[in-house]
C-alpha positions as CSV (number, residue, x, y, z in Angstrom):
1,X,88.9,102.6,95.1
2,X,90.9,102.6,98.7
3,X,94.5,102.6,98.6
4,X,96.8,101.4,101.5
5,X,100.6,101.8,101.6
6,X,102.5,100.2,103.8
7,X,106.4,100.1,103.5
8,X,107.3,98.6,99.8
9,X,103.5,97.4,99.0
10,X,100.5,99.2,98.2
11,X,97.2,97.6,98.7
12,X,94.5,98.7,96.2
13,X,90.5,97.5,96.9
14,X,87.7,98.1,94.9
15,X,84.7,100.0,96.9
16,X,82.5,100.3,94.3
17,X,81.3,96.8,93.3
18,X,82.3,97.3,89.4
19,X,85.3,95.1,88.2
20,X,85.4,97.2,84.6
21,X,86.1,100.4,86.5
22,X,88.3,99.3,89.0
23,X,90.4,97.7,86.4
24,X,90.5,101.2,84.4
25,X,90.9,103.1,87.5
26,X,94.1,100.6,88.0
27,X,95.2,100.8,85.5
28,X,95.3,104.6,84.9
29,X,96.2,105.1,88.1
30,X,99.1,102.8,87.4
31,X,102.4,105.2,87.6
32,X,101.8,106.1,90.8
33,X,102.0,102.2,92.3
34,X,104.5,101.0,89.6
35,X,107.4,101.5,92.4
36,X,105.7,99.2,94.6
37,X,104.7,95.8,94.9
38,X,101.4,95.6,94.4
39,X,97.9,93.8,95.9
40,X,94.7,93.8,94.4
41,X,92.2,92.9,96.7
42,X,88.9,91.5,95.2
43,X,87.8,90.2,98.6
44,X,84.7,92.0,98.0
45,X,83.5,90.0,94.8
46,X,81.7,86.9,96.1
47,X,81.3,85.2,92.5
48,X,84.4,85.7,90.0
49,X,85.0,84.0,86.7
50,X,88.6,83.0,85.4
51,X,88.4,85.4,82.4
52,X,87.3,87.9,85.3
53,X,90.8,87.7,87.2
54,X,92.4,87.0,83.5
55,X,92.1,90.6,82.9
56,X,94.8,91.9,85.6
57,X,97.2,89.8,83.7
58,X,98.4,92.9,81.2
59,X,99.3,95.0,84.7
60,X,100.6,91.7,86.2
61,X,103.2,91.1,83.0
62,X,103.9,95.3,83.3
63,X,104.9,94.8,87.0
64,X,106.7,91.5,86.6
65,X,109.1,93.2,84.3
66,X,109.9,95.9,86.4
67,X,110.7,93.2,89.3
68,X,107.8,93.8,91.4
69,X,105.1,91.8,93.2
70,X,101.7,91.7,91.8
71,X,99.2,90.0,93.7
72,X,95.2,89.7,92.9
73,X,93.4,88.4,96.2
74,X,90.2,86.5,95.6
75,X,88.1,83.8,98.0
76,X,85.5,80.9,96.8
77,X,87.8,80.9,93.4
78,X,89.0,78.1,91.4
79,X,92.9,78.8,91.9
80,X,94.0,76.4,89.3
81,X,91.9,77.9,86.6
82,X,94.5,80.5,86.2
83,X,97.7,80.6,84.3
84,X,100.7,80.3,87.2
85,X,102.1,83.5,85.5
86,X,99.0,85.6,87.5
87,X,99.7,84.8,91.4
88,X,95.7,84.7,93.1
89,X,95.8,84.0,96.9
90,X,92.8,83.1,98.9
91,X,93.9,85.6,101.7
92,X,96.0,89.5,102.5
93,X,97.6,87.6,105.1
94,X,99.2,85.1,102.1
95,X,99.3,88.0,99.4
96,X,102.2,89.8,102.3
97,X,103.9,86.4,102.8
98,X,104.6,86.0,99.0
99,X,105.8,89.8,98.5
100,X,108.0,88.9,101.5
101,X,109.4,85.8,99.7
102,X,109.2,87.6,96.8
103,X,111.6,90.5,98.0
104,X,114.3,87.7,100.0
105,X,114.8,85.9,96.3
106,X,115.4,89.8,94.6
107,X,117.7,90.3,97.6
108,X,119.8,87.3,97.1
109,X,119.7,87.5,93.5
110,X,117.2,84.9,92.0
Protein backbone atom coordinates (compact mmCIF):
# COMPACT_ATOMS: atom_id res chain seq x y z
CA UNK A 1 0.00 0.00 0.00
CA UNK A 2 1.63 3.61 -1.09
CA UNK A 3 0.25 6.55 0.54
CA UNK A 4 0.46 10.18 -1.00
CA UNK A 5 -0.59 13.28 0.84
CA UNK A 6 -0.93 16.29 -0.68
CA UNK A 7 -2.57 19.31 1.09
CA UNK A 8 -6.27 18.15 2.37
CA UNK A 9 -6.26 14.61 0.38
CA UNK A 10 -4.46 11.55 0.75
CA UNK A 11 -4.12 9.21 -2.06
CA UNK A 12 -3.97 5.55 -1.06
CA UNK A 13 -2.95 2.70 -4.00
CA UNK A 14 -2.75 -0.76 -3.65
CA UNK A 15 0.83 -2.35 -4.60
CA UNK A 16 0.17 -5.67 -3.94
CA UNK A 17 -2.41 -6.96 -6.40
CA UNK A 18 -4.85 -8.29 -3.53
CA UNK A 19 -8.19 -6.27 -3.19
CA UNK A 20 -9.06 -8.28 0.36
CA UNK A 21 -5.88 -6.93 1.94
CA UNK A 22 -5.90 -3.64 0.70
CA UNK A 23 -9.35 -3.17 1.87
CA UNK A 24 -8.30 -4.46 5.53
CA UNK A 25 -5.15 -2.55 5.35
CA UNK A 26 -7.65 0.58 4.67
CA UNK A 27 -9.55 0.04 6.64
CA UNK A 28 -7.32 -0.44 9.80
CA UNK A 29 -5.28 2.00 8.77
CA UNK A 30 -8.38 4.23 8.70
CA UNK A 31 -7.75 6.84 11.74
CA UNK A 32 -4.91 8.06 10.36
CA UNK A 33 -6.62 9.33 6.80
CA UNK A 34 -10.15 10.04 8.49
CA UNK A 35 -8.97 13.93 8.55
CA UNK A 36 -8.58 13.93 4.94
CA UNK A 37 -10.37 13.52 1.90
CA UNK A 38 -9.69 10.48 0.61
CA UNK A 39 -8.75 8.56 -2.95
CA UNK A 40 -8.51 5.07 -3.53
CA UNK A 41 -6.74 4.30 -6.48
CA UNK A 42 -7.60 0.84 -8.05
CA UNK A 43 -5.86 1.94 -11.29
CA UNK A 44 -3.96 -1.17 -11.06
CA UNK A 45 -6.94 -3.82 -11.25
CA UNK A 46 -7.57 -4.35 -14.92
CA UNK A 47 -10.84 -6.54 -14.35
CA UNK A 48 -13.21 -5.31 -11.31
CA UNK A 49 -16.66 -6.55 -10.48
CA UNK A 50 -19.48 -4.16 -8.99
CA UNK A 51 -19.70 -6.16 -5.68
CA UNK A 52 -15.71 -5.71 -5.91
CA UNK A 53 -15.86 -1.70 -5.60
CA UNK A 54 -19.27 -2.30 -3.38
CA UNK A 55 -17.03 -3.21 -0.65
CA UNK A 56 -15.43 0.47 -0.07
CA UNK A 57 -18.94 1.56 0.49
CA UNK A 58 -18.87 0.95 4.64
CA UNK A 59 -15.53 3.49 4.65
CA UNK A 60 -17.26 5.62 2.01
CA UNK A 61 -20.61 6.02 4.44
CA UNK A 62 -17.80 6.51 7.53
CA UNK A 63 -16.18 9.39 5.62
CA UNK A 64 -19.30 10.92 4.20
CA UNK A 65 -20.45 11.54 7.72
CA UNK A 66 -17.51 13.13 8.88
CA UNK A 67 -17.84 15.62 5.62
CA UNK A 68 -15.08 14.34 3.75
CA UNK A 69 -14.36 13.17 0.15
CA UNK A 70 -14.11 9.64 -0.61
CA UNK A 71 -13.19 8.68 -3.97
CA UNK A 72 -12.46 4.99 -5.46
CA UNK A 73 -10.62 5.40 -8.94
CA UNK A 74 -11.15 2.53 -11.31
CA UNK A 75 -10.81 2.23 -15.51
CA UNK A 76 -12.59 -0.37 -18.02
CA UNK A 77 -15.61 -0.33 -15.22
CA UNK A 78 -19.17 -0.12 -15.57
CA UNK A 79 -19.81 3.31 -13.66
CA UNK A 80 -23.45 2.95 -13.58
CA UNK A 81 -23.36 -0.36 -11.89
CA UNK A 82 -22.77 1.39 -8.73
CA UNK A 83 -25.05 2.95 -6.19
CA UNK A 84 -24.54 7.08 -6.73
CA UNK A 85 -23.86 7.09 -2.96
CA UNK A 86 -20.10 5.45 -3.83
CA UNK A 87 -18.42 8.29 -6.26
CA UNK A 88 -15.96 5.91 -8.94
CA UNK A 89 -14.09 8.07 -11.52
CA UNK A 90 -12.32 6.78 -14.46
CA UNK A 91 -9.29 9.00 -13.78
CA UNK A 92 -6.85 10.91 -10.43
CA UNK A 93 -7.09 13.78 -12.55
CA UNK A 94 -11.26 13.63 -12.07
CA UNK A 95 -10.97 12.06 -8.42
CA UNK A 96 -8.97 15.90 -7.51
CA UNK A 97 -11.62 17.86 -9.50
CA UNK A 98 -14.53 16.42 -7.38
CA UNK A 99 -12.62 16.84 -3.89
CA UNK A 100 -12.07 20.36 -5.27
CA UNK A 101 -15.87 20.85 -5.88
CA UNK A 102 -16.43 18.91 -3.08
CA UNK A 103 -14.55 21.36 -0.68
CA UNK A 104 -16.16 24.89 -2.59
CA UNK A 105 -19.92 23.44 -1.63
CA UNK A 106 -18.50 22.69 2.31
CA UNK A 107 -17.08 26.18 2.02
CA UNK A 108 -20.19 27.90 1.03
CA UNK A 109 -22.38 25.84 3.06
CA UNK A 110 -24.14 23.10 0.97
Amino acid sequence: MKVDQKAHTVTIRDTQGDLASFLLKVTQQYKTFEKHNIVIDLLMYKELSASDIKLFMPLSKQHKKAKKSFIVVTSNFDFNAVSDKLIVVPSLLEAHDIIEMDEIERDLGF
